[in-house]
N, CA, C and O atoms as a DFTB+ gen file, in Angstrom:
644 C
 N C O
     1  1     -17.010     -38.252      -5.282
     2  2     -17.888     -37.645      -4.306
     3  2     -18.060     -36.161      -4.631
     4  3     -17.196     -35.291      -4.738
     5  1     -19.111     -36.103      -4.735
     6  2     -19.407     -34.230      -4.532
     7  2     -18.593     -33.614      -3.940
     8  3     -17.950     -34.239      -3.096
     9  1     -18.319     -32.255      -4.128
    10  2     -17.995     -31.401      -3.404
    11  2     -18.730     -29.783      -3.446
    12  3     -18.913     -29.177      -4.502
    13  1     -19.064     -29.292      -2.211
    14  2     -19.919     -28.394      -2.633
    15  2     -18.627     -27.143      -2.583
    16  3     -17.563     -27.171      -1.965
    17  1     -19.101     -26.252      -3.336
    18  2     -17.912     -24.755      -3.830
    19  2     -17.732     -24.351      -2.541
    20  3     -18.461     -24.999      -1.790
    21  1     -16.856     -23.300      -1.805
    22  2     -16.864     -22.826      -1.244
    23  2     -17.821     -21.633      -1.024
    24  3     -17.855     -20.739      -1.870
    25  1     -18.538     -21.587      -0.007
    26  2     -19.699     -19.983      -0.403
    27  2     -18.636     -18.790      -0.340
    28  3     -17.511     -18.784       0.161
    29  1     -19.433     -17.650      -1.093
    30  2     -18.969     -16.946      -1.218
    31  2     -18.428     -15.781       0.353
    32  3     -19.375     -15.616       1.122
    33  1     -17.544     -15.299       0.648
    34  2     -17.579     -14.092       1.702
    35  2     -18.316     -13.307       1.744
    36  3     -18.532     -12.627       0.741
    37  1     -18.974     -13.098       2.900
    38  2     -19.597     -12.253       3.035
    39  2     -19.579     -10.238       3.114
    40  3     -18.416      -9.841       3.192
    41  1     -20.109      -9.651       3.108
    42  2     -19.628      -8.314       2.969
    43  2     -18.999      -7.885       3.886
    44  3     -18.499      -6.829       3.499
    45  1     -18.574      -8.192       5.441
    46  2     -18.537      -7.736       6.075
    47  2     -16.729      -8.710       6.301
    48  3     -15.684      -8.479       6.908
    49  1     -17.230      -9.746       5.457
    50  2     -15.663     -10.688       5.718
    51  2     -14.546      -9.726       4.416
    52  3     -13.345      -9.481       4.525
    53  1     -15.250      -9.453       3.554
    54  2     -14.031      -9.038       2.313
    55  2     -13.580      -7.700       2.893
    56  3     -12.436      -7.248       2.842
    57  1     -14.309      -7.315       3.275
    58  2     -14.025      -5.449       3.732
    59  2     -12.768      -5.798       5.256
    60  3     -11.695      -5.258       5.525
    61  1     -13.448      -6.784       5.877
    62  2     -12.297      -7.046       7.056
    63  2     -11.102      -7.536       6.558
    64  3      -9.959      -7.263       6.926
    65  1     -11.517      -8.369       5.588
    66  2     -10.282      -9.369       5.585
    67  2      -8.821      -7.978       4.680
    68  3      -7.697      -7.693       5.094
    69  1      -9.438      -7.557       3.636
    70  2      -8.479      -6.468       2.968
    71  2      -8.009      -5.256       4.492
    72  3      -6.820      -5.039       4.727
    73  1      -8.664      -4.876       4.996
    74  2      -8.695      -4.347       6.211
    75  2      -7.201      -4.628       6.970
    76  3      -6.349      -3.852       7.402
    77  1      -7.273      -5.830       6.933
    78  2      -6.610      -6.194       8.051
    79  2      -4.963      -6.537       7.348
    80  3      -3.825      -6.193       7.669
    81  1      -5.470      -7.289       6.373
    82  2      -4.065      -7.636       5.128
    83  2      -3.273      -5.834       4.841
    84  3      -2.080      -5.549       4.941
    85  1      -4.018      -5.234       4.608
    86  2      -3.038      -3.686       4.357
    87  2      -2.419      -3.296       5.639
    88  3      -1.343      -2.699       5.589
    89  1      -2.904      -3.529       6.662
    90  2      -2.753      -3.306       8.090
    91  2      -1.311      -4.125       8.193
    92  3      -0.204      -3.589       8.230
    93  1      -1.544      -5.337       8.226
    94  2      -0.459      -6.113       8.372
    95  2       1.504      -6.118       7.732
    96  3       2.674      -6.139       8.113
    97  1       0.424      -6.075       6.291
    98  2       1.772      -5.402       4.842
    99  2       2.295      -4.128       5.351
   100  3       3.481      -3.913       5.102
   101  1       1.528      -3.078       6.137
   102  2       2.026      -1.903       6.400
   103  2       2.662      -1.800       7.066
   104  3       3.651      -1.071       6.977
   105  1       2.345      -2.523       8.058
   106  2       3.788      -2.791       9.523
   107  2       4.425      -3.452       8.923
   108  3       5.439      -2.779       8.740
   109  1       4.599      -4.713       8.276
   110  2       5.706      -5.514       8.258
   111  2       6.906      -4.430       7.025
   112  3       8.130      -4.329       6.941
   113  1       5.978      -3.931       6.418
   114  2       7.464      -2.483       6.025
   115  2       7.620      -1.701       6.466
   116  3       8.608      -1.218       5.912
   117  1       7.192      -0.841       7.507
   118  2       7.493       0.255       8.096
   119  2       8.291      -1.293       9.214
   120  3       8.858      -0.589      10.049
   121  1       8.515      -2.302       9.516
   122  2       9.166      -2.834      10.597
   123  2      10.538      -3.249       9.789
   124  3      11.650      -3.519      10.242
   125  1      10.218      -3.219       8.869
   126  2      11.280      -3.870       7.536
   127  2      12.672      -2.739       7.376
   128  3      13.866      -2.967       7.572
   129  1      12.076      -1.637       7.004
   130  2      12.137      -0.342       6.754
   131  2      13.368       0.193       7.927
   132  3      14.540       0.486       7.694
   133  1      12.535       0.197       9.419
   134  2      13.189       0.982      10.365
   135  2      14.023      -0.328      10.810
   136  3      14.739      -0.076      11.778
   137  1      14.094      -1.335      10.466
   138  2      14.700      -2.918      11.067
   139  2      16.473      -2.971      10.033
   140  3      17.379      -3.620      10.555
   141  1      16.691      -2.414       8.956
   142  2      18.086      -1.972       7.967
   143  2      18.665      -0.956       8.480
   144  3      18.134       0.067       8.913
   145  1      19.930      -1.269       8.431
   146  2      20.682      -0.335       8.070
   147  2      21.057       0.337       6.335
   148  3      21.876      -0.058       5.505
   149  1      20.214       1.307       6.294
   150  2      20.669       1.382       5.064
   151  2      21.750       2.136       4.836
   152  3      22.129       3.007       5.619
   153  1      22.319       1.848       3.745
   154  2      23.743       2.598       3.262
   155  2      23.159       4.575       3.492
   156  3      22.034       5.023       3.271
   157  1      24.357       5.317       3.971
   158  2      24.023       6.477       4.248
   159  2      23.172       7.101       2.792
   160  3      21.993       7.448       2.868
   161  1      23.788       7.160       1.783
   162  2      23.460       7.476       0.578
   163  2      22.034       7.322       0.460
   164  3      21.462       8.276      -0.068
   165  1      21.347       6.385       0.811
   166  2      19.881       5.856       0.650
   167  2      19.081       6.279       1.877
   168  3      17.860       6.331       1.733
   169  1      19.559       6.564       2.970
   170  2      18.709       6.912       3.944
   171  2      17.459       8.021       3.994
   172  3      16.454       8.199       4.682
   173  1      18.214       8.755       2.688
   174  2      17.272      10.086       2.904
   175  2      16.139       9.146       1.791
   176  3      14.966       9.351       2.104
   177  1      16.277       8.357       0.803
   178  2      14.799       7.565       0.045
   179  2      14.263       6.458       1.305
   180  3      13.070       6.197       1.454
   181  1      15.070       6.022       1.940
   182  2      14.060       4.333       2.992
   183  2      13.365       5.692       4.184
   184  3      12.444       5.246       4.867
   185  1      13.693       7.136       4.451
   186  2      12.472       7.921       4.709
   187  2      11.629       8.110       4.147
   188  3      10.600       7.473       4.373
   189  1      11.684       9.060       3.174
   190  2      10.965       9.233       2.139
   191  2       9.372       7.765       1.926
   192  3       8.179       7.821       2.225
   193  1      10.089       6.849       1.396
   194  2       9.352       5.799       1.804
   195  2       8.531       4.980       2.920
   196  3       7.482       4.340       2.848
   197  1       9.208       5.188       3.731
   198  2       8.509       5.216       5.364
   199  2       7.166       6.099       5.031
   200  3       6.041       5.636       4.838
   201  1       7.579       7.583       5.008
   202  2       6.276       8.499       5.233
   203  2       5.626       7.919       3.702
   204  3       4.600       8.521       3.384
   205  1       5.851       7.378       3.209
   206  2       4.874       7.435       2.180
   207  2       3.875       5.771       2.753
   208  3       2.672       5.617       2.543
   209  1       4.391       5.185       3.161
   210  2       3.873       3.977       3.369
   211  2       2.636       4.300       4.758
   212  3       1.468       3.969       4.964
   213  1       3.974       5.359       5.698
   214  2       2.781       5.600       6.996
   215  2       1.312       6.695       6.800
   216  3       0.350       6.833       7.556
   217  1       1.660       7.444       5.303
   218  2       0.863       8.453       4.722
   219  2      -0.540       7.406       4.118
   220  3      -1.720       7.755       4.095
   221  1      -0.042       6.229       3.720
   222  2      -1.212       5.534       2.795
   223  2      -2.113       5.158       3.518
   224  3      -2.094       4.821       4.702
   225  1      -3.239       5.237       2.508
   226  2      -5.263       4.949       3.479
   227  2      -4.625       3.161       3.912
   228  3      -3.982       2.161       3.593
   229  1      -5.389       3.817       4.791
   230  2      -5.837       1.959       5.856
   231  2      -7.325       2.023       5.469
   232  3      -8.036       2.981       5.771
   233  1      -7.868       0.668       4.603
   234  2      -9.060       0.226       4.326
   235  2     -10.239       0.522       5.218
   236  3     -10.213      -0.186       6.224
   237  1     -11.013       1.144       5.177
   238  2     -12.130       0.799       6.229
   239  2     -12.538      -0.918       6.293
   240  3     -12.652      -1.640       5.302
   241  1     -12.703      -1.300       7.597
   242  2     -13.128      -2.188       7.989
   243  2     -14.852      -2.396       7.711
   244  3     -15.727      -1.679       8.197
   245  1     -15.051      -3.504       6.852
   246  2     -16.696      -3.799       6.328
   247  2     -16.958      -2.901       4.860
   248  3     -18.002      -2.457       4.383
   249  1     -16.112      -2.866       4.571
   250  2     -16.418      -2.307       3.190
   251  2     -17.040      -3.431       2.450
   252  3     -16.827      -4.643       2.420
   253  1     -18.174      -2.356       1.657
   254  2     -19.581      -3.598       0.765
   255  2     -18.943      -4.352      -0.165
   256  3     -18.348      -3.677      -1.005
   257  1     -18.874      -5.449      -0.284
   258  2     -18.666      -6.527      -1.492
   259  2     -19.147      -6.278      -2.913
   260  3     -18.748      -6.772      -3.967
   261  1     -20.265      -5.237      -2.639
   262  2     -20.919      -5.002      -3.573
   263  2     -20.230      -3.588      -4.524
   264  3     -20.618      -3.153      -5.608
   265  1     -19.056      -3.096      -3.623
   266  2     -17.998      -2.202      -4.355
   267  2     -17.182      -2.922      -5.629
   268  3     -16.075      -2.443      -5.875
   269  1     -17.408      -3.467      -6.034
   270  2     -16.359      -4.621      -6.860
   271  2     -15.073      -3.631      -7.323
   272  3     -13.866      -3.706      -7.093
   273  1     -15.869      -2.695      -8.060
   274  2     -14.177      -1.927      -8.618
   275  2     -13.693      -1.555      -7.505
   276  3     -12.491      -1.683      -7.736
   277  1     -13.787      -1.119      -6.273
   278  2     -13.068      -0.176      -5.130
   279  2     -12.501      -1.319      -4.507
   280  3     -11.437      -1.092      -3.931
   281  1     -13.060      -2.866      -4.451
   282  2     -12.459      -4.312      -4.077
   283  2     -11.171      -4.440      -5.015
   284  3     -10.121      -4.828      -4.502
   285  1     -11.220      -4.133      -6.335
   286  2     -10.226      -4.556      -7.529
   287  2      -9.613      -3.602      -7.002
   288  3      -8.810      -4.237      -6.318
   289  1      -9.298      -2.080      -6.728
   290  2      -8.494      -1.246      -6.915
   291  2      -7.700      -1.960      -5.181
   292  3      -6.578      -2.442      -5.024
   293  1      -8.788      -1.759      -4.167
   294  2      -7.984      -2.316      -3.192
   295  2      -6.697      -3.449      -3.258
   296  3      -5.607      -3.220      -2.735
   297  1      -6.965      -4.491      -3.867
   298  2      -6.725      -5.763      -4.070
   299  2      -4.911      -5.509      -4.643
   300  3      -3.814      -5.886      -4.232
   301  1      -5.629      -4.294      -6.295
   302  2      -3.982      -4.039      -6.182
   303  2      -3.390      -3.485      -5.684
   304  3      -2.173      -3.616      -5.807
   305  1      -3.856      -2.711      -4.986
   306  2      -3.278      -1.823      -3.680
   307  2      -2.143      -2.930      -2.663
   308  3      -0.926      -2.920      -2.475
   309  1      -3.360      -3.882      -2.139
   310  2      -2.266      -4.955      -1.477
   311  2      -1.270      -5.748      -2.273
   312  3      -0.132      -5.917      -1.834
   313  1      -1.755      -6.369      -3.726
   314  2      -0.268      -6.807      -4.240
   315  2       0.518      -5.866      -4.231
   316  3       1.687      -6.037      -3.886
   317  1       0.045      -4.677      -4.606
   318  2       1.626      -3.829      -4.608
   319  2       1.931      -3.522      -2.976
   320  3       3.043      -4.048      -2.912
   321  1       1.832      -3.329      -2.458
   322  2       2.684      -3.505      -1.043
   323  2       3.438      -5.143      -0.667
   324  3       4.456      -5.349      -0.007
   325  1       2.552      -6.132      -1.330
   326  2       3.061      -7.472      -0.880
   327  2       4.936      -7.362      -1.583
   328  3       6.067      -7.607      -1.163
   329  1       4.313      -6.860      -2.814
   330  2       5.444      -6.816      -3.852
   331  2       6.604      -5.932      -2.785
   332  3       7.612      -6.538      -2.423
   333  1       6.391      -4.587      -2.360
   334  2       7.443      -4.020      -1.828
   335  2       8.130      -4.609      -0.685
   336  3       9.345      -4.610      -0.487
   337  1       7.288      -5.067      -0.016
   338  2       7.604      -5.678       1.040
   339  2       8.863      -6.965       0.701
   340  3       9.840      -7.279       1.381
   341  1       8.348      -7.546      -0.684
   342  2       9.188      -8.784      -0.927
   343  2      10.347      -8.055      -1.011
   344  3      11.295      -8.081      -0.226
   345  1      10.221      -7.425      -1.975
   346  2      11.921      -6.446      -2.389
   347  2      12.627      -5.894      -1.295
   348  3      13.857      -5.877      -1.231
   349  1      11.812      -5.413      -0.377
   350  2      12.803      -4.653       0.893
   351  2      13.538      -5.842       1.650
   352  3      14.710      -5.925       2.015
   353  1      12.217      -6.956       1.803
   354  2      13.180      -7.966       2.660
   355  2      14.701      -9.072       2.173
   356  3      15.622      -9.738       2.646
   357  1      14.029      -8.590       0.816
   358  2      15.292      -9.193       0.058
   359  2      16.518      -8.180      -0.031
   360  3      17.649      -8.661      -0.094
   361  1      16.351      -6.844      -0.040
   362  2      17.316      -6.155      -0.230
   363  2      17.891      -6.032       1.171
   364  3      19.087      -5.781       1.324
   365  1      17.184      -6.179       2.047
   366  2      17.482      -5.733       3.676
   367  2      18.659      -6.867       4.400
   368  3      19.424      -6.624       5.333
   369  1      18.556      -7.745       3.876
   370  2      19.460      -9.269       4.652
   371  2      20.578      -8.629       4.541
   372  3      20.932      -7.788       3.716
   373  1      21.278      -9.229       5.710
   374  2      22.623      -8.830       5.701
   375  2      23.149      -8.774       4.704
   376  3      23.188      -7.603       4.325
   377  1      23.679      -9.551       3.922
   378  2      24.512      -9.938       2.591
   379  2      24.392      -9.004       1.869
   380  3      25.312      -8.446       1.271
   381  1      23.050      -8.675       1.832
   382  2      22.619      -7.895       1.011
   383  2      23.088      -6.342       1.331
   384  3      23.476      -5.513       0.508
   385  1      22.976      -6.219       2.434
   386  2      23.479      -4.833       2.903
   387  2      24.467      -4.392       2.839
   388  3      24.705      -3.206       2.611
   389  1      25.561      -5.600       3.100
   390  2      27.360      -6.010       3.424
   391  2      27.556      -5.597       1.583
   392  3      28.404      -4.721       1.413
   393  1      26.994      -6.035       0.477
   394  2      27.265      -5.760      -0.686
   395  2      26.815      -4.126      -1.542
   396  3      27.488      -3.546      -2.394
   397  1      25.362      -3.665      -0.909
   398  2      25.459      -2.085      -1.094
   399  2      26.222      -1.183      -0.568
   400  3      26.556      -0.216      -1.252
   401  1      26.682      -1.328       0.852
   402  2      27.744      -0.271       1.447
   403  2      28.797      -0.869       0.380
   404  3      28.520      -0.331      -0.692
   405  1      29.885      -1.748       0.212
   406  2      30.603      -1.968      -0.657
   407  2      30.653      -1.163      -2.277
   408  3      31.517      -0.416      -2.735
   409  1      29.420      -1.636      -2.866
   410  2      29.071      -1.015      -4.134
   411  2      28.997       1.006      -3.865
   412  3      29.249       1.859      -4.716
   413  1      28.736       1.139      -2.973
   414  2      28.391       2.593      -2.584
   415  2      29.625       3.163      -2.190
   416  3      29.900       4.267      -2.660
   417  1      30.580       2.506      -1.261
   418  2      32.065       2.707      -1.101
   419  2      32.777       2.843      -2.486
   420  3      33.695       3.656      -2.594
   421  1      32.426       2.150      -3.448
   422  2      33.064       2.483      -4.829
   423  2      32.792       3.176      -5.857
   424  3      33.550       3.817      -6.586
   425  1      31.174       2.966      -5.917
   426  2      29.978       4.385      -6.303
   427  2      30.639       6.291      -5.778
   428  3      30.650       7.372      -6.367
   429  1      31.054       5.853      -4.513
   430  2      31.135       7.181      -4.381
   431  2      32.394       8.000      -5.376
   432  3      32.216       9.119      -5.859
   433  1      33.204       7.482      -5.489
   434  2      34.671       7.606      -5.615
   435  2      34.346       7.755      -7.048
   436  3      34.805       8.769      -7.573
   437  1      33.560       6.856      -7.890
   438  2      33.161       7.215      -9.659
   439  2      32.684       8.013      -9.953
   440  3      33.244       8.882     -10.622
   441  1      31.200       8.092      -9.516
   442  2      30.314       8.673      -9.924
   443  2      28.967       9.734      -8.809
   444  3      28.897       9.852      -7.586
   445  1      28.242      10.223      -9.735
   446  2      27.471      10.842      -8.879
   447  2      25.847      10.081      -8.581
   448  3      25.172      10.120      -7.553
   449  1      25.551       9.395      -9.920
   450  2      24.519       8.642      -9.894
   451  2      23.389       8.374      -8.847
   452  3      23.712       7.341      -8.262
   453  1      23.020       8.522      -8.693
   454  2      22.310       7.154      -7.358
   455  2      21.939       5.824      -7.694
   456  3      21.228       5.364      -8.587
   457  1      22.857       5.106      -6.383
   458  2      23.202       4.153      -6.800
   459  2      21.738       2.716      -6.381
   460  3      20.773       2.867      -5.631
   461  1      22.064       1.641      -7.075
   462  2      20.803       0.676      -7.099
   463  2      20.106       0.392      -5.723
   464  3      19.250      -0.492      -5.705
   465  1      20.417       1.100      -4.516
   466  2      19.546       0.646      -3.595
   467  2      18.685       2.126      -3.107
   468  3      17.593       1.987      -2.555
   469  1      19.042       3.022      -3.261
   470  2      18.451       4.597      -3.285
   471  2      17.432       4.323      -4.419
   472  3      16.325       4.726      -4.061
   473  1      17.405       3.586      -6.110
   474  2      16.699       3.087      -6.880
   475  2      15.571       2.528      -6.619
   476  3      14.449       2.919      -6.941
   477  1      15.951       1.349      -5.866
   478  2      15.047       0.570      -5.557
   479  2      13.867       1.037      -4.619
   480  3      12.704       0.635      -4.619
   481  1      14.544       2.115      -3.713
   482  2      13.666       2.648      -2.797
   483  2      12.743       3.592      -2.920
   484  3      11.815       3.857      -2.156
   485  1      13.195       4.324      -4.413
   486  2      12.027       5.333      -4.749
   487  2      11.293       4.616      -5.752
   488  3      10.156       5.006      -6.020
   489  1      11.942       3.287      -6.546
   490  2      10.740       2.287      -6.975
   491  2       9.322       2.130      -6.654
   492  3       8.236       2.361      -7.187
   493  1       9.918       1.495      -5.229
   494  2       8.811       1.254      -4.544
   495  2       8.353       2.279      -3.692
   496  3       7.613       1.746      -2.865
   497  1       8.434       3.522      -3.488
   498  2       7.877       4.374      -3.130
   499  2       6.734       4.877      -4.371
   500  3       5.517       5.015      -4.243
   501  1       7.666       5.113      -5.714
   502  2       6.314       5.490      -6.679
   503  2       5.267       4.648      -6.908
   504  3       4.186       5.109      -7.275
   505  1       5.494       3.039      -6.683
   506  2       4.906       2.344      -6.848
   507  2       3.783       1.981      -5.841
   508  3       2.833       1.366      -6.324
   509  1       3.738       2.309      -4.307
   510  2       2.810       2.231      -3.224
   511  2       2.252       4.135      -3.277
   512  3       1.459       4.433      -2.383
   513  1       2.583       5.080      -4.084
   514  2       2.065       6.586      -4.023
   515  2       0.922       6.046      -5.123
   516  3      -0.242       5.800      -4.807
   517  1       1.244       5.966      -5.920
   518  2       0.310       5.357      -7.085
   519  2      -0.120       4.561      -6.812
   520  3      -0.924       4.716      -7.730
   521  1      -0.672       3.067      -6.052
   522  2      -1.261       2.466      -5.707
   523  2      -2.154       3.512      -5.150
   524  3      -3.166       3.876      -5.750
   525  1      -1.725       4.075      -3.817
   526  2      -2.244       4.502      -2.999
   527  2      -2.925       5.663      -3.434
   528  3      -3.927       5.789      -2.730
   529  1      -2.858       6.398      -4.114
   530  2      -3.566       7.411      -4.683
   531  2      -5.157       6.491      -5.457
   532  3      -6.293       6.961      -5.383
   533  1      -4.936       5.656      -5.884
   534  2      -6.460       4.943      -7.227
   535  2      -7.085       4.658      -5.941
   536  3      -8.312       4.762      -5.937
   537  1      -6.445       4.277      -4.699
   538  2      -7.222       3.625      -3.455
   539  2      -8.132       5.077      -2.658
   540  3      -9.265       5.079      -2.177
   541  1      -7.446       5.853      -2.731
   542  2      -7.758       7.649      -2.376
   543  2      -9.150       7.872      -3.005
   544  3     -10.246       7.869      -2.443
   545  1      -8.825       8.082      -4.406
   546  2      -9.563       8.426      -5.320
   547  2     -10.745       7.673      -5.283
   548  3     -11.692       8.401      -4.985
   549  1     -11.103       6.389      -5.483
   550  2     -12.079       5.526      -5.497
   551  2     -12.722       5.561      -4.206
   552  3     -13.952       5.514      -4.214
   553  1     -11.935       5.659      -2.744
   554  2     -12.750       6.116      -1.754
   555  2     -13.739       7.236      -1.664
   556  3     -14.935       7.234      -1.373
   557  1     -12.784       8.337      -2.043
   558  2     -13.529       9.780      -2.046
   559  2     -14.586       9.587      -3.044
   560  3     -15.504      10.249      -2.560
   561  1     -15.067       9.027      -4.267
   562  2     -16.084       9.106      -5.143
   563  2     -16.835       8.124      -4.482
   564  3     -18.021       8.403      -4.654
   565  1     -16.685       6.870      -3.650
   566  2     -17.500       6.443      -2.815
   567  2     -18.539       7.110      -1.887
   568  3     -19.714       6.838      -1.640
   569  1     -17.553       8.251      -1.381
   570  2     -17.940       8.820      -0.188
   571  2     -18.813       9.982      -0.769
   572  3     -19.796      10.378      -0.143
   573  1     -18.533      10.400      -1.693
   574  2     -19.428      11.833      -2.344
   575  2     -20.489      10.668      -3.049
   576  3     -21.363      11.463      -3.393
   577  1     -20.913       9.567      -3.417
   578  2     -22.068       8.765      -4.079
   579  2     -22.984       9.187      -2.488
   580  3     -24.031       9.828      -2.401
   581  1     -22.266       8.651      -1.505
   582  2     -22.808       8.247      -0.181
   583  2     -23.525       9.428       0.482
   584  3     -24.570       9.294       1.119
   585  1     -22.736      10.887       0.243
   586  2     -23.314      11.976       0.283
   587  2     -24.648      12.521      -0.182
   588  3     -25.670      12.719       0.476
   589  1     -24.290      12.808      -2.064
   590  2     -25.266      13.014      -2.680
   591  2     -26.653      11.793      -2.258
   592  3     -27.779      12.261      -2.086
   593  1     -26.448      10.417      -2.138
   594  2     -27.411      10.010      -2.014
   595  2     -28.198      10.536      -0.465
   596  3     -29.346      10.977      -0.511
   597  1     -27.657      10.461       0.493
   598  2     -28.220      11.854       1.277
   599  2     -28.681      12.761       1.789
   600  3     -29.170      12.918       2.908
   601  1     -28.460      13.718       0.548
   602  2     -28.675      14.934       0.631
   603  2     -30.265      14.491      -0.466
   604  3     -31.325      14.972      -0.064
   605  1     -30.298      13.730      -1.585
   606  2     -31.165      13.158      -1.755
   607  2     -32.615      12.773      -1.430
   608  3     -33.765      12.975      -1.819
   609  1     -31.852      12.042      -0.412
   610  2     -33.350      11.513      -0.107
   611  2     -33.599      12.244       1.137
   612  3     -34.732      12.227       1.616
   613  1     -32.655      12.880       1.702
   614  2     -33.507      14.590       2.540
   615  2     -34.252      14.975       1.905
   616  3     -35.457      14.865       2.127
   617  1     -33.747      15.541       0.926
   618  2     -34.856      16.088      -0.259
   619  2     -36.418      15.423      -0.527
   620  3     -37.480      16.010      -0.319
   621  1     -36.268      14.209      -0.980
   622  2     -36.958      14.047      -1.357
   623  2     -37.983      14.231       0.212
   624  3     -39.051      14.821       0.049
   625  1     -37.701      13.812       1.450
   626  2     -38.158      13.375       2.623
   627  2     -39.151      15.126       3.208
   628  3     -40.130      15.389       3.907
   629  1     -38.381      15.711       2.591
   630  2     -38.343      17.687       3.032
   631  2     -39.859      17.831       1.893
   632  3     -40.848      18.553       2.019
   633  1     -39.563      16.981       0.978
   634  2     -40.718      17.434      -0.502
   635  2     -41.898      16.872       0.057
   636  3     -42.988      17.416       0.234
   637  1     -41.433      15.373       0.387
   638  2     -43.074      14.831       0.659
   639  2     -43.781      15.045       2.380
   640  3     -44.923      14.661       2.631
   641  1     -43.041      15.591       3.248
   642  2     -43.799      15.765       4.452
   643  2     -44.231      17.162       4.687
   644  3     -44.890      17.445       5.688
């Protein structure tokens, strides 16, 4: 039997739907985030990270389909938060926690290092700053196209009346 493709989303569905997915990824780590105890040692990076997560653009809602690269840059914007999000909740479980204070109780006494969960946290902090910056960037050259065009066709509107 036939099957017909799925139609495509519409402009107003891709711009919501990313919209709402960064929205979502963003709380569930800033809930992730303030929901650990992290080992003292790491507290001053799971801040650090917080403000960087509560610092990052939230998508405009209805963004054109017809953006494709500012869709691609978005897109990895959300895997990389999906990604942090996986890692925090994995690092965050008890067990998990019960074994960094431990490692950090013995960390302290060796070495000066910072130890693998202070790591992990400025990981994924460089990793959602840099996301979040190509997402910055590609907005603002959106927004200055949106301008100049504009100021444009004022112009032109100022020339011909």
């Amino acid at each position: 039997m036939f099957r017909r493709p799925p139609r495509p989303p519409t402009e107003a569905t891709v711009g919501g739907d990313l919209a709402a997915k960064t929205a979502s990824l963003k709380g569930a780590i800033v809930s992730t985030i303030n929901g650990t105890e992290w080992p003292s040692e790491s507290k001053g990076a799971a801040k650090s990270l917080l403000n960087t997560i509560e610092s990052s653009p939230g998508i405009p809602n209805g963004m054109p389909s017809a953006l494709q690269e500012l869709q691609g840059i978005v897109e990895q914007y959300i895997r990389v938060l999906e990604d942090v999000h996986v890692r925090l909740k994995d690092v965050s479980s008890k067990t998990s926690m019960q074994k960094w204070n431990f490692l950090q109780l013995i960390r302290s006494k060796t070495t000066n290092r910072p130890s693998k969960c202070t790591l992990l946290l400025k990981t994924c902090q460089d990793d959602v700053s840099k996301a979040a910056n190509s997402v910055l960037e590609r907005l603002d050259q959106e927004r200055n196209k949106g301008e100049r065009s504009l100021v444009i066709s004022m112009g032109n509107q100022l020339t011909s009346g």
